[in-house]
N, C-alpha and C positions, 0 to 999 in steps of 0.2 A: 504494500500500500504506500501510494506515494502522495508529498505532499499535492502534486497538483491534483489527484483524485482526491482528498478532502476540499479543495478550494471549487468543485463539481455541486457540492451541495447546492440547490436553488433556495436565493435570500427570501423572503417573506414579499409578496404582493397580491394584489386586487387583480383582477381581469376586469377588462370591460361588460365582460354577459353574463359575469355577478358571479363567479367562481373565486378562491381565494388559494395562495399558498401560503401556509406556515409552519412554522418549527414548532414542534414538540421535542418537550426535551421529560425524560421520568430518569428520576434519581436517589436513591435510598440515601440519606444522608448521616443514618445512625445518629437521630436526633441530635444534630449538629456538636457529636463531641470529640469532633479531631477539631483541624484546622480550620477556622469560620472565615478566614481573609481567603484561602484557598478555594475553598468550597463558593465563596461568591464571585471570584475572576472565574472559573469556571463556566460558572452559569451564565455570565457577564457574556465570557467569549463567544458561548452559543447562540448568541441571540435567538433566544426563543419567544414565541409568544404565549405559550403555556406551559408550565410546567406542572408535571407529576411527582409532586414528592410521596416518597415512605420512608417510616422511622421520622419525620415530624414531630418536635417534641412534642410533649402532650401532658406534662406534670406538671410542677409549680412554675406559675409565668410564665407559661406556654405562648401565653399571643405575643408576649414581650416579641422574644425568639423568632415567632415568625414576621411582627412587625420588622424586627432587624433586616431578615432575611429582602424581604420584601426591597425594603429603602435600597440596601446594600447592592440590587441584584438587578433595579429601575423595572420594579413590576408591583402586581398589586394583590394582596390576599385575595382571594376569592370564596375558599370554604374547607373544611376537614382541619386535620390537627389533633386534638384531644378528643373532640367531640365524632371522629369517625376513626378513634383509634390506634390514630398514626398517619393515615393518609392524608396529605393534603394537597390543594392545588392552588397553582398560583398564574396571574395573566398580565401579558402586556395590558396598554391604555389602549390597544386596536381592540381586542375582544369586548363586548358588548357582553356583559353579563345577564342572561334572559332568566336562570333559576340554577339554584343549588340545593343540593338536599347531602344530610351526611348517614349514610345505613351503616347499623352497627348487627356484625353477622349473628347467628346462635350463637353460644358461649359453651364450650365442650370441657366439664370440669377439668381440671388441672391445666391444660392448655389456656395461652393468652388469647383474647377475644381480640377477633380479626374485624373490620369497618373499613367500608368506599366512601370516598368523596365523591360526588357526583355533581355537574354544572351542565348545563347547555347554554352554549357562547355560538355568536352573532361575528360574524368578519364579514365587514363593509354592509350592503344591503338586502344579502340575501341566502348567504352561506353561514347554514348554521349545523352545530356538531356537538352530540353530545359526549362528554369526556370522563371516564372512572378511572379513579390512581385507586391503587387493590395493590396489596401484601397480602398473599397469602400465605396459609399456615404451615410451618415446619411437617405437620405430619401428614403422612400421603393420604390417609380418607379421606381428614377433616377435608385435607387442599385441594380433593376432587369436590368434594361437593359445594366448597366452595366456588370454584368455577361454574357448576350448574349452579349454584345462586345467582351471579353474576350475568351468566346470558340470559336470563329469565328477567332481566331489566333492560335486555337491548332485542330487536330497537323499540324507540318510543316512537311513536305513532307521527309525532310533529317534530323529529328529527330522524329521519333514515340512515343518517347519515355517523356514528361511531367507532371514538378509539378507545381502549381497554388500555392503561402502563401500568406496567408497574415489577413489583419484585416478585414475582412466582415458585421464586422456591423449587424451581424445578425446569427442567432438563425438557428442550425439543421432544425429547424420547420419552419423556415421561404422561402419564394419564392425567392429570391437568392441565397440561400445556399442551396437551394434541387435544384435550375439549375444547380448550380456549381455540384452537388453532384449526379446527377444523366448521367452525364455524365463523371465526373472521381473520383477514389474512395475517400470517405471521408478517411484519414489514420490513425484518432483514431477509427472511426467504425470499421475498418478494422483491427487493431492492438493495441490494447490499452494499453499504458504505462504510467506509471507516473498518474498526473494528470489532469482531466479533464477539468474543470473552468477556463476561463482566464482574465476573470474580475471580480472585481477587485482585484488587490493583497491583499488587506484587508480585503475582505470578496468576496473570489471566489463565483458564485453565476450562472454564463454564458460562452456559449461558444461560443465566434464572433471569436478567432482567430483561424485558420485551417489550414493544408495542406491539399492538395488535389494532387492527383498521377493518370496517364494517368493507361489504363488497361495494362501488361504486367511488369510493375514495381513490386516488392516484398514488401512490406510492412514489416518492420521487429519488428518495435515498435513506437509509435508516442502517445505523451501527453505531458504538463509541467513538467519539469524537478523539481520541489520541490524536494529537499534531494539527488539529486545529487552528488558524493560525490565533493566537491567545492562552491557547491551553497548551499547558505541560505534561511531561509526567510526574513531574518533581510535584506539581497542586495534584493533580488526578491522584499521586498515592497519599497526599497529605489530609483531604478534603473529604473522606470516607471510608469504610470497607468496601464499598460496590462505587464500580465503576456506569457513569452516565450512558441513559443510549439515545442520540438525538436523531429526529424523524424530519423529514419536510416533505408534507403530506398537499396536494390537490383536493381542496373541498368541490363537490360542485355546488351551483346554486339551488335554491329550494326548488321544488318545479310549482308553475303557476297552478292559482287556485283557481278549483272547478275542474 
């Protein structure tokens, strides 16, 4: 992989007949306790317009946290954090915020209780998409069923149009991740950019973290941004245990009503 095939990613824009592209970026951030300067050049460099975080703090002075993150990173809360568990999401000033809701899953004693952040966001005048940042569970049942929790919320009726990120705990190969994947597209299968590994930044080696895009969406490029121009490795291992996967995805526009 070379630098001029990361410089291949397409920047964020409007069409004229009401389609949009933008970045997504999801990123496990292990409730920001590595390096917080790292961790926001990072997200900084991607310029994204959404992000998916997990591992979002979510204990004492939790909004504090994500207010920083927010300032630090020239985007805007949106919804999730404590309140869905962990996950949260965050948007440029382009996305139009139309609804957010935070679902918090079954709770399977002994195991930590898993929660989506959910938003449906507006780009420009007609392209809209709904977005869930999901962690799922270390253990393989809970993590399958959580996946069928998960697509049993998409699509919504007055967006056809969705992306799934997040940390899945789990392997292409595995029975979570081919639910998720076998009903909306993987978007490094789909599009391969950058690179592929997202754990761990010291010795990539797996891929649990994914986006995943309803059919009808374009895939434009989707992988870890390594050598980006702005990102390091030196922030990439400093700024978490899981390494970023950034997407830049084709909305299309809403189709006319009636």
């Amino acid at each position: 992989m070379t630098l001029a095939d990361l410089a291949d990613l397409p920047e964020s824009k409007s069409e004229p007949e009401g389609s949009a592209v933008i970045r997504l970026l999801s990123y496990n951030i292990r409730s920001m306790r590595d390096d917080k300067g790292a961790l926001a050049r990072v997200i900084r460099a991607c310029a994204p317009d959404v992000v998916c975080v997990q591992e979002a703090p979510r204990f004492f002075r939790w909004r504090k946290y994500a207010s920083w993150l927010a300032r630090q990173t020239e985007l805007c809360y949106v919804t999730g954090g404590a309140t869905a568990s962990g996950p949260m999401i965050l948007a440029s000033l382009r996305a139009y915020v139309e609804h957010t809701e935070d679902v918090l899953l079954p709770r399977t004693p002994g195991l930590h209780r898993r929660g989506l952040a959910t938003a449906v966001l507006r780009f420009g005048s007609s392209a809209r998409l709904s977005v869930v940042s999901c962690h799922l569970s270390l253990q393989a049942a809970e993590r399958h069923a959580q996946a069928g929790m998960l697509l049993d919320r998409l699509p919504r009726a007055e967006t056809p149009h969705s992306v799934v990120a997040g940390d899945l705990n789990d392997r292409p190969g595995g029975r979570a991740f081919r639910r998720l994947a076998d009903s909306l597209q993987d978007c490094w299968a789909a599009k391969p950019w950058g690179g592929e590994h997202t754990s761990t930044p010291d010795d990539p080696h797996q891929r649990i973290d994914a986006v995943l895009a309803s059919d009808g969406i374009e895939v434009l490029g989707c992988g870890v941004p390594a050598g980006l121009a702005g990102v390091t490795d030196r922030d990439l291992r400093a700024a978490s245990d899981h390494l970023p996967v950034l997407a830049a995805l084709r909305i299309p526009p809403a189709a006319p009503a009636g």
